[in-house]
Each structure stands twice: as C-alpha cells, then as structure tokens.
MOPAC internal coordinates of N, CA, C and O (Angstrom, degrees):
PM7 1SCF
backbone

  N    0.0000 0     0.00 0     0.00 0    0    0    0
  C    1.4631 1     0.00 0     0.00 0    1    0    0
  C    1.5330 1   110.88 1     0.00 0    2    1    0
  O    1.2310 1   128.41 1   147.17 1    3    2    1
  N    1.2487 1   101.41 1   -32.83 1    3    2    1
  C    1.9924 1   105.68 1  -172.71 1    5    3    2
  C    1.6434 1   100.90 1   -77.12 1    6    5    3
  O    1.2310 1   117.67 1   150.04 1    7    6    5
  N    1.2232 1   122.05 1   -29.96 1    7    6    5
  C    1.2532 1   131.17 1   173.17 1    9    7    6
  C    1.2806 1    99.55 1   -48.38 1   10    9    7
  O    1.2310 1   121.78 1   106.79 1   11   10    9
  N    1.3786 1   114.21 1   -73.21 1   11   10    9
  C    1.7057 1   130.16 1  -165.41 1   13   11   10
  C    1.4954 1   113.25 1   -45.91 1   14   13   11
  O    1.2310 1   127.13 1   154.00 1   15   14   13
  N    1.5005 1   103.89 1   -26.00 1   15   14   13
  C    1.6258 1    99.72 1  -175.57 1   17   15   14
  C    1.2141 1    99.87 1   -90.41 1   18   17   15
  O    1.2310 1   132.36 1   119.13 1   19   18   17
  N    1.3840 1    93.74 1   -60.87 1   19   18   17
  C    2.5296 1    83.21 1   174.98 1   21   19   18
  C    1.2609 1   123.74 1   -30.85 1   22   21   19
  O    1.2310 1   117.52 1   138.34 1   23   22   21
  N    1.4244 1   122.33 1   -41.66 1   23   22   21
  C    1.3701 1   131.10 1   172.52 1   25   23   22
  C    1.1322 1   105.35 1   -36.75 1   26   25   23
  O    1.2310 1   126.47 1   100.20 1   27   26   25
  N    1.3760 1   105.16 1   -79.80 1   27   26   25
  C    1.6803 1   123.47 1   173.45 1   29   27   26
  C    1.5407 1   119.75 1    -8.63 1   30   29   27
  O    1.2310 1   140.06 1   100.31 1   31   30   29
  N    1.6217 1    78.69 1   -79.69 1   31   30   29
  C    1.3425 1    94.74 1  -167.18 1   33   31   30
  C    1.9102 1   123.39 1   -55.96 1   34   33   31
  O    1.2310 1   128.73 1   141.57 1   35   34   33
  N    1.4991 1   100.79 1   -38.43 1   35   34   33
  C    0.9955 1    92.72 1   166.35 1   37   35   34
  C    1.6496 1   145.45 1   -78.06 1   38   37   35
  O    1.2310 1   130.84 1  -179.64 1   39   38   37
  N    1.7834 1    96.70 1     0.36 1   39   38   37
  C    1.2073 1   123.42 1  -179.42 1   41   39   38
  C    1.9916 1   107.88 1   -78.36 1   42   41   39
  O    1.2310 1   137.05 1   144.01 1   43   42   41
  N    1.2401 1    84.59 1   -35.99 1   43   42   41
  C    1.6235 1    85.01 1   164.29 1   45   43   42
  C    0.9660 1   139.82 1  -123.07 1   46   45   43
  O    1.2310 1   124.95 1  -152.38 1   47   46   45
  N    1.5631 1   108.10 1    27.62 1   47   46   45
  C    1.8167 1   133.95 1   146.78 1   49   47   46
  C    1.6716 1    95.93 1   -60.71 1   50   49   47
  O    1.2310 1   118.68 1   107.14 1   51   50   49
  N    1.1066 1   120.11 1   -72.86 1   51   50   49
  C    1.7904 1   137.54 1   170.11 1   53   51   50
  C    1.6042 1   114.20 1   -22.94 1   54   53   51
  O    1.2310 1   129.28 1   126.12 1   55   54   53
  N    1.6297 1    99.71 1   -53.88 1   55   54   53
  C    1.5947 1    98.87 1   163.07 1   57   55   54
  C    1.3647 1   140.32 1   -79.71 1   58   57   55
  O    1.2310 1   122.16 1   175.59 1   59   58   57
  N    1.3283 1   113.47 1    -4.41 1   59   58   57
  C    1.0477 1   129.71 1   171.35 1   61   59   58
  C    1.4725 1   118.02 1   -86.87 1   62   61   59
  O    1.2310 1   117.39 1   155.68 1   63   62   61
  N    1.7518 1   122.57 1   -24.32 1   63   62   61
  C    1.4200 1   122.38 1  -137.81 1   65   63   62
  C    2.3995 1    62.01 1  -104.83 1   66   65   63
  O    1.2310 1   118.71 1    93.93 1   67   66   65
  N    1.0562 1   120.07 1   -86.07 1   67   66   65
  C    1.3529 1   113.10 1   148.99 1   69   67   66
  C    0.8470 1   120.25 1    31.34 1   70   69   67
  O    1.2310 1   112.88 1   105.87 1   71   70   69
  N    1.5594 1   131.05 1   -74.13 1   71   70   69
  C    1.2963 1   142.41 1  -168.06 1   73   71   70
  C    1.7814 1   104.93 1   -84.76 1   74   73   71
  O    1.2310 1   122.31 1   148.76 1   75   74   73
  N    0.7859 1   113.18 1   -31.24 1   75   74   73
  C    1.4868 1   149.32 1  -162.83 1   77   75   74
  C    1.8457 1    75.30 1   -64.49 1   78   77   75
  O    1.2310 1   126.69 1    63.07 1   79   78   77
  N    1.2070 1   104.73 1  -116.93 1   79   78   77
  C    1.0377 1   140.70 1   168.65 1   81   79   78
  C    1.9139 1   114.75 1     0.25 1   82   81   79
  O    1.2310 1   129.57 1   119.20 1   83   82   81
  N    1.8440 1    99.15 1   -60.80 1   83   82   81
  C    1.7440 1    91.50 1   165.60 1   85   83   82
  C    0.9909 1   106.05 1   -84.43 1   86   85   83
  O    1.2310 1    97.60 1  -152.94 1   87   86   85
  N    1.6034 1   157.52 1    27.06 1   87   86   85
  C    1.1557 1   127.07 1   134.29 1   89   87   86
  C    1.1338 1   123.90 1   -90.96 1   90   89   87
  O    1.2310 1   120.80 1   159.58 1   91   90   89
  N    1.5053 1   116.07 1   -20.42 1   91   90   89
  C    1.6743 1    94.89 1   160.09 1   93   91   90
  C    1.4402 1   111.17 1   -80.84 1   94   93   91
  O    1.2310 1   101.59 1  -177.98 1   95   94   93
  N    1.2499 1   151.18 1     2.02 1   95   94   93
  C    1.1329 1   125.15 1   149.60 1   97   95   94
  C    1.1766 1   130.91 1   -68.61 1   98   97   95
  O    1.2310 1   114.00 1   162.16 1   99   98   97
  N    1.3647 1   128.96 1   -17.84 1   99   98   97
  C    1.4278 1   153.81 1  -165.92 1  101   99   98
  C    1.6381 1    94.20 1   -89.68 1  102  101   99
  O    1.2310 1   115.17 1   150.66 1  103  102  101
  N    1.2039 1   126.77 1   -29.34 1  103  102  101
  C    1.8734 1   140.10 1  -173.27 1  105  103  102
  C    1.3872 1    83.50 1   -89.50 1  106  105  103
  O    1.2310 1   108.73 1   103.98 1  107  106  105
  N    1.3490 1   138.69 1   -76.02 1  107  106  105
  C    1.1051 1   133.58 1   177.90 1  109  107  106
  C    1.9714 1   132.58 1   -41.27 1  110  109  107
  O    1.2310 1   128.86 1   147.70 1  111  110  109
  N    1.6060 1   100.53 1   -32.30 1  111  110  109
  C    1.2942 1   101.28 1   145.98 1  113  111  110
  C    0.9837 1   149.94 1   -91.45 1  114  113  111
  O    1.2310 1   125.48 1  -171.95 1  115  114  113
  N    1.5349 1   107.07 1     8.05 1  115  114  113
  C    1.9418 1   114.04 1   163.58 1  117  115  114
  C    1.6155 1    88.01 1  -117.02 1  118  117  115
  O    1.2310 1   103.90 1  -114.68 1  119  118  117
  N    0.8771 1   147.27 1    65.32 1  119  118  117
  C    1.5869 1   154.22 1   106.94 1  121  119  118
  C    1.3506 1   102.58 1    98.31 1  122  121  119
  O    1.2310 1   120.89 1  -149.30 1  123  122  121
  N    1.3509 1   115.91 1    30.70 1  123  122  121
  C    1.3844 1   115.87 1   176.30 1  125  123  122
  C    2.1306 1   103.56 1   -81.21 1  126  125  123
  O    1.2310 1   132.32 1   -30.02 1  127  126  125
  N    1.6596 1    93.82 1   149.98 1  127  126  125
  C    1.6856 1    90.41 1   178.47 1  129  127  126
  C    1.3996 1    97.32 1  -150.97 1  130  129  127
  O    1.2310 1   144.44 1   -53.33 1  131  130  129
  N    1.6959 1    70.11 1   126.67 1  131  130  129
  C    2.0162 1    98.85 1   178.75 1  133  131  130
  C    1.5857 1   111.45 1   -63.47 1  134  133  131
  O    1.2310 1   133.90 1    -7.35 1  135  134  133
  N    1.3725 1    90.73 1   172.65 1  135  134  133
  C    2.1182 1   100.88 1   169.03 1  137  135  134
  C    1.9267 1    95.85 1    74.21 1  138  137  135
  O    1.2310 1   141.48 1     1.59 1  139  138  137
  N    1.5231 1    75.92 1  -178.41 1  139  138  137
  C    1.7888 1   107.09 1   179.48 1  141  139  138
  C    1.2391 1   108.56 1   -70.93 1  142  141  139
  O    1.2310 1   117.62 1   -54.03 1  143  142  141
  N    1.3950 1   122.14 1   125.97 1  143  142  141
  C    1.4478 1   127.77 1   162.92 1  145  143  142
  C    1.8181 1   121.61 1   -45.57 1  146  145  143
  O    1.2310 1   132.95 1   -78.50 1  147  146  145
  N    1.0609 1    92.59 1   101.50 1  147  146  145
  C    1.7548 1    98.21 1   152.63 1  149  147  146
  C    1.8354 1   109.07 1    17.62 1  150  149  147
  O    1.2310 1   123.07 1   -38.53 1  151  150  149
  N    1.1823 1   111.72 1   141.47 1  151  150  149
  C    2.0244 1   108.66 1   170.59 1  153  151  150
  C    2.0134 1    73.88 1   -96.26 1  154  153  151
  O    1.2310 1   127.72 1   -19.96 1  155  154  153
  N    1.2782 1   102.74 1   160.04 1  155  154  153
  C    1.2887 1   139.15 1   151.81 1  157  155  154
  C    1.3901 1   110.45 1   -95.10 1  158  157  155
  O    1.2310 1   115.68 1   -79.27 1  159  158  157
  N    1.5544 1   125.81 1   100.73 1  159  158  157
  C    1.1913 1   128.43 1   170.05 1  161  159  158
  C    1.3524 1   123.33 1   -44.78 1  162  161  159
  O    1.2310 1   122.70 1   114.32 1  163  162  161
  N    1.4566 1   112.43 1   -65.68 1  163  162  161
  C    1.5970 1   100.03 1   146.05 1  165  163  162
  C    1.0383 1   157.71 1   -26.96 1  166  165  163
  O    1.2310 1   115.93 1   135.26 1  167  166  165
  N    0.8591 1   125.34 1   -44.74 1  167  166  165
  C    2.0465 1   150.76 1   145.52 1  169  167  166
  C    1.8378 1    95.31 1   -19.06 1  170  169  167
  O    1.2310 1   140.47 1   109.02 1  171  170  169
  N    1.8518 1    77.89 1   -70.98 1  171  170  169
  C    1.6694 1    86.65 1  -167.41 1  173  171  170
  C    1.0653 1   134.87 1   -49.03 1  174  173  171
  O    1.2310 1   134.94 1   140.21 1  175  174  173
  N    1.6653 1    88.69 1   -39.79 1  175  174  173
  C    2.1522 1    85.60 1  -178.82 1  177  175  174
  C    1.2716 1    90.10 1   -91.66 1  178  177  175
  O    1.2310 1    84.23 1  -141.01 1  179  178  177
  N    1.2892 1   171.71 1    38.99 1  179  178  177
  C    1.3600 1   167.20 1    88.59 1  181  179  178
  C    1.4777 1   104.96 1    -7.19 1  182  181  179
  O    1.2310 1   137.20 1   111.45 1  183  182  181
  N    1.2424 1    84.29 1   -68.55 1  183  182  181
  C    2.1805 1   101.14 1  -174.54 1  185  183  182
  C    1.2924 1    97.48 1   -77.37 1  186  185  183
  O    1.2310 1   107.65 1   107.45 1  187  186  185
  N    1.0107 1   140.64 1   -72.55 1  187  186  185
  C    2.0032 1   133.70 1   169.61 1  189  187  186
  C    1.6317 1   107.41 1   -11.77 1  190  189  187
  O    1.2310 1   120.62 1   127.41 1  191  190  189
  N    1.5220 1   116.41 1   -52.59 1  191  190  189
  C    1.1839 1   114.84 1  -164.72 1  193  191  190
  C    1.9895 1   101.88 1   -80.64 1  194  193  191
  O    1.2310 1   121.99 1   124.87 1  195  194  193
  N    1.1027 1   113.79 1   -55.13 1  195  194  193
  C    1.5439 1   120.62 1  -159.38 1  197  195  194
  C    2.4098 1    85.39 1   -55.86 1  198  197  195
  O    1.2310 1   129.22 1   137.58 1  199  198  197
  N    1.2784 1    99.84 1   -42.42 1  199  198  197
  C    1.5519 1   116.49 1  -177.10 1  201  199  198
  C    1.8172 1   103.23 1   -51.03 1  202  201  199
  O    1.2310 1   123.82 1   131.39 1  203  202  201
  N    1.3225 1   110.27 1   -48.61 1  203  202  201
  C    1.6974 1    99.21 1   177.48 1  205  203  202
  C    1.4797 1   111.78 1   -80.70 1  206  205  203
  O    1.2310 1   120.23 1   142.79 1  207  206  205
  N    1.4557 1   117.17 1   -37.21 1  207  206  205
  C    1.7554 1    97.11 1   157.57 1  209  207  206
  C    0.6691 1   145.10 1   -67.48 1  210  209  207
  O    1.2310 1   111.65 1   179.74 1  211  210  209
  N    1.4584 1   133.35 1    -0.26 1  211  210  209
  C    1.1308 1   164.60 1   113.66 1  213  211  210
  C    1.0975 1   115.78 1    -4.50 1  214  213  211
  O    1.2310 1   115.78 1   114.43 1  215  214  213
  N    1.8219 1   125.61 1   -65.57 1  215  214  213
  C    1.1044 1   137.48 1  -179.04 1  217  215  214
  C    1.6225 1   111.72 1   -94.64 1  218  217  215
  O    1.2310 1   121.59 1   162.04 1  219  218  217
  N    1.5148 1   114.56 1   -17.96 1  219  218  217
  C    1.5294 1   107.54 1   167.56 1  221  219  218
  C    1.7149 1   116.26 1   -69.97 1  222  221  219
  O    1.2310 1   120.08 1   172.01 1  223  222  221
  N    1.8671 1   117.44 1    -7.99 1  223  222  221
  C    1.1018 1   129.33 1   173.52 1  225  223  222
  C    1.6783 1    97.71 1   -94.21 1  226  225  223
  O    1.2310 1   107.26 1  -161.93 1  227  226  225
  N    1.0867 1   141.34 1    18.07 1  227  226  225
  C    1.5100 1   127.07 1   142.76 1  229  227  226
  C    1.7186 1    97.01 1    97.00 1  230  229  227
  O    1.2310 1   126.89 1  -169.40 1  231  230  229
  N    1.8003 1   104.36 1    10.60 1  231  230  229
  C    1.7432 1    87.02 1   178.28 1  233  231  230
  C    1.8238 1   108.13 1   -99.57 1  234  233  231
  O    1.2310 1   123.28 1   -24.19 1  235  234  233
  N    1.0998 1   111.31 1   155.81 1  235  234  233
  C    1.2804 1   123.63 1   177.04 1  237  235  234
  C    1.8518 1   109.56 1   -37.44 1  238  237  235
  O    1.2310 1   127.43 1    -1.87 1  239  238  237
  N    1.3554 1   103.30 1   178.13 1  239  238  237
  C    1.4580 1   112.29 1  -176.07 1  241  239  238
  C    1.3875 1    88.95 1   -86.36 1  242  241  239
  O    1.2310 1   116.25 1    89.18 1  243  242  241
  N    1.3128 1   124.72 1   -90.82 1  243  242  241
  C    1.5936 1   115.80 1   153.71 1  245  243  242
  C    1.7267 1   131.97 1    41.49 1  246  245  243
  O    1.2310 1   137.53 1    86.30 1  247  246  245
  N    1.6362 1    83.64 1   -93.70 1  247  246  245
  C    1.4375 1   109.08 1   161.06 1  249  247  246
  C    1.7134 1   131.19 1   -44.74 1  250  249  247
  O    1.2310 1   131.63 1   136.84 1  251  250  249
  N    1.5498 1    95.16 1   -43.16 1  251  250  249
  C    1.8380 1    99.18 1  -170.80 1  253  251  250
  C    1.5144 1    91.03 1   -84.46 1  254  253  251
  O    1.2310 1   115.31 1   125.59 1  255  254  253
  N    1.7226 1   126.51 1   -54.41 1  255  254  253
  C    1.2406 1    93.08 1   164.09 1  257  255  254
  C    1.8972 1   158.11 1   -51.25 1  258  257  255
  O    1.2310 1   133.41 1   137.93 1  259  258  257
  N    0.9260 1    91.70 1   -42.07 1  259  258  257
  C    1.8186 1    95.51 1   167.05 1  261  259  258
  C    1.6864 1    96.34 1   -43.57 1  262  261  259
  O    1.2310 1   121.42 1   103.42 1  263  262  261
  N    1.3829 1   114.89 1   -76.58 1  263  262  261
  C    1.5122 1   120.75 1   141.89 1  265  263  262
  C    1.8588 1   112.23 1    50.42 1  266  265  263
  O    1.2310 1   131.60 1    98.82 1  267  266  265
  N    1.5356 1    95.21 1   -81.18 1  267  266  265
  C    1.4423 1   115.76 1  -178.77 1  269  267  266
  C    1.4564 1   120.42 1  -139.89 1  270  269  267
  O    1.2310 1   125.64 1  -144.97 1  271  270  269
  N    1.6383 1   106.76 1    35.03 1  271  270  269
  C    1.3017 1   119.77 1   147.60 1  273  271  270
  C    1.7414 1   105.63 1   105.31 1  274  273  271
  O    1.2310 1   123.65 1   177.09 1  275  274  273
  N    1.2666 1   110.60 1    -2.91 1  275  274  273
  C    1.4975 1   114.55 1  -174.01 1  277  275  274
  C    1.5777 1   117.18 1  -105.31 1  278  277  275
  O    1.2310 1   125.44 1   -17.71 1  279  278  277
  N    1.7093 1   107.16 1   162.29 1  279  278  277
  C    1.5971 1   101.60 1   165.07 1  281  279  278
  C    1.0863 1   113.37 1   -73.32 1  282  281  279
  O    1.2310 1   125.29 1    -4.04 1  283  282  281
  N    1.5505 1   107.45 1   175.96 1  283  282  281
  C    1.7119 1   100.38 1   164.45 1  285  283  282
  C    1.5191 1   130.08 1   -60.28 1  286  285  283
  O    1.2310 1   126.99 1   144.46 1  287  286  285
  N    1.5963 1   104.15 1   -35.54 1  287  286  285
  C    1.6634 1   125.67 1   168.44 1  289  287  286
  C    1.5961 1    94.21 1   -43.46 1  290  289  287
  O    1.2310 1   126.80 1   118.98 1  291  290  289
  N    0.8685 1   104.52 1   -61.02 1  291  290  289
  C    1.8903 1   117.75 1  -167.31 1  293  291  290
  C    1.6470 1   118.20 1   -26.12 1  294  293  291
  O    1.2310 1   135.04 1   125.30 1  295  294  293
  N    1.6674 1    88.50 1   -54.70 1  295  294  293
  C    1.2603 1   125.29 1  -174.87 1  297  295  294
  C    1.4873 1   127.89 1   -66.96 1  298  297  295
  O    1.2310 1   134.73 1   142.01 1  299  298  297
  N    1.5313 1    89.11 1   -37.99 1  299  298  297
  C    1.5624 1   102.33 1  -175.38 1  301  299  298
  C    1.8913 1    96.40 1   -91.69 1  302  301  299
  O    1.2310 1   125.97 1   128.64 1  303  302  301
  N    0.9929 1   106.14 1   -51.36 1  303  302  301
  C    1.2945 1   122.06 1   169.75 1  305  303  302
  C    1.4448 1   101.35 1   -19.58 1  306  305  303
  O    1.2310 1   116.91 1    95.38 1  307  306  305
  N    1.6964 1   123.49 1   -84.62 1  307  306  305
  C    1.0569 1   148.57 1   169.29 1  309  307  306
  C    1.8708 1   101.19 1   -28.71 1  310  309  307
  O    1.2310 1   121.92 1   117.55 1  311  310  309
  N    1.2891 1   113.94 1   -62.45 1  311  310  309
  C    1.8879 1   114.20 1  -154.95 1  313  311  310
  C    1.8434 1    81.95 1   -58.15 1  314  313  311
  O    1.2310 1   122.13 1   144.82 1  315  314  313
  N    1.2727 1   113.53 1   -35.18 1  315  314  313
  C    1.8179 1   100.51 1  -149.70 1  317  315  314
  C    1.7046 1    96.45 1   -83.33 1  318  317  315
  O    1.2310 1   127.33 1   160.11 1  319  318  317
  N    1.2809 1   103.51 1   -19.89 1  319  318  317
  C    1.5784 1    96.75 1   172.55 1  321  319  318
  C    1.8164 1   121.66 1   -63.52 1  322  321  319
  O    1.2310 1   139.74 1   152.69 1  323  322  321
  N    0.9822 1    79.33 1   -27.31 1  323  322  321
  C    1.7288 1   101.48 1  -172.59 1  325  323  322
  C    1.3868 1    99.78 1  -119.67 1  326  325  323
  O    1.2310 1   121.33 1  -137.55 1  327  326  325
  N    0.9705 1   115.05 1    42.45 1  327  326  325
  C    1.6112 1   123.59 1   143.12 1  329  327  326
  C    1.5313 1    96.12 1    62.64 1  330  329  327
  O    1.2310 1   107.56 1   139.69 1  331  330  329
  N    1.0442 1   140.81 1   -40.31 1  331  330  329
  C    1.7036 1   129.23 1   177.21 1  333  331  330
  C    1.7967 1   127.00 1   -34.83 1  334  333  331
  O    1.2310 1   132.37 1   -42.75 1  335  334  333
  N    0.9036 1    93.71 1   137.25 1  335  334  333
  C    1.5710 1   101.86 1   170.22 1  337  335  334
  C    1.2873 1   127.73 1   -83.55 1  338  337  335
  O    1.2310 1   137.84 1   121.34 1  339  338  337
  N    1.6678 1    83.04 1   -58.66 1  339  338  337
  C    2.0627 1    81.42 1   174.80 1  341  339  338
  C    1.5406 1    96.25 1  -119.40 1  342  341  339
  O    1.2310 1   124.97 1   -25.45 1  343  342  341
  N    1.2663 1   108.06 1   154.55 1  343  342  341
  C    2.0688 1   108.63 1   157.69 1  345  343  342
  C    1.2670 1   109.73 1   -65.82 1  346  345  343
  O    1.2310 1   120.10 1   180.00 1  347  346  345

C-alpha cells in the first residue's frame, strides 16, 4: 500500500514539474522576461556622479551611497565597473 502512494505521489510531482514548466514557456511566448532588469548605464553614472560629490563634500562612502538609493557594495561595485577609484 505505501508503495502505491509513492507511486502516486511521485507521479504527480512529474505533473506538476510539467505544468510548471509549459507555463513558463507559454509566459515566455507572449513576451514575458524573467530575472533583474537591465542597469541603465545612464542611471549609473548619474548616481556615480551626484555619489563623488557627495564624497568631495567630506561624506562617507556609506553616506553618498544611501545618497542615491544604493549599498555601499553597490557603489563600489558600480566605481570598479566603470573603472573609478574613488566616487
């Protein structure tokens, strides 16, 4: 009997993963798109820039980030992408 239910059950783990599966392809064929949106290069050096005057006014790294919405990781993250050293 314990057999019979595992069967089961795993028979409609299978239908589920299945179902699973064509509807995100079906999202994917009316133009839906997964993941994190795109950076806006622009955006970035927007906030990069307001972020080093920021710090040419004597506030922390910290500080200039929160600043324009980012962590500090964010920030630094961001300067080394774009080649900067300091903000």
């Amino acid at each position: 009997m314990l057999n019979m239910l595992s069967t089961l059950a795993e028979y409609e783990r299978e239908l589920i993963v299945e179902r699973v599966n064509a509807g995100i392809a079906a999202a994917r064929g009316a133009g839906t798109v997964f993941g994190r949106p795109p950076n806006n290069p622009v955006v970035t050096a927007e906030k990069l820039k307001i972020a080093a005057s920021a710090r040419a006014e004597g506030k922390t790294a910290q500080q200039a980030a929160e600043l324009v919405g980012w962590s500090r990781a964010t920030l630094y993250r961001a300067m080394q992408t774009t080649g900067q050293t300091r903000p």
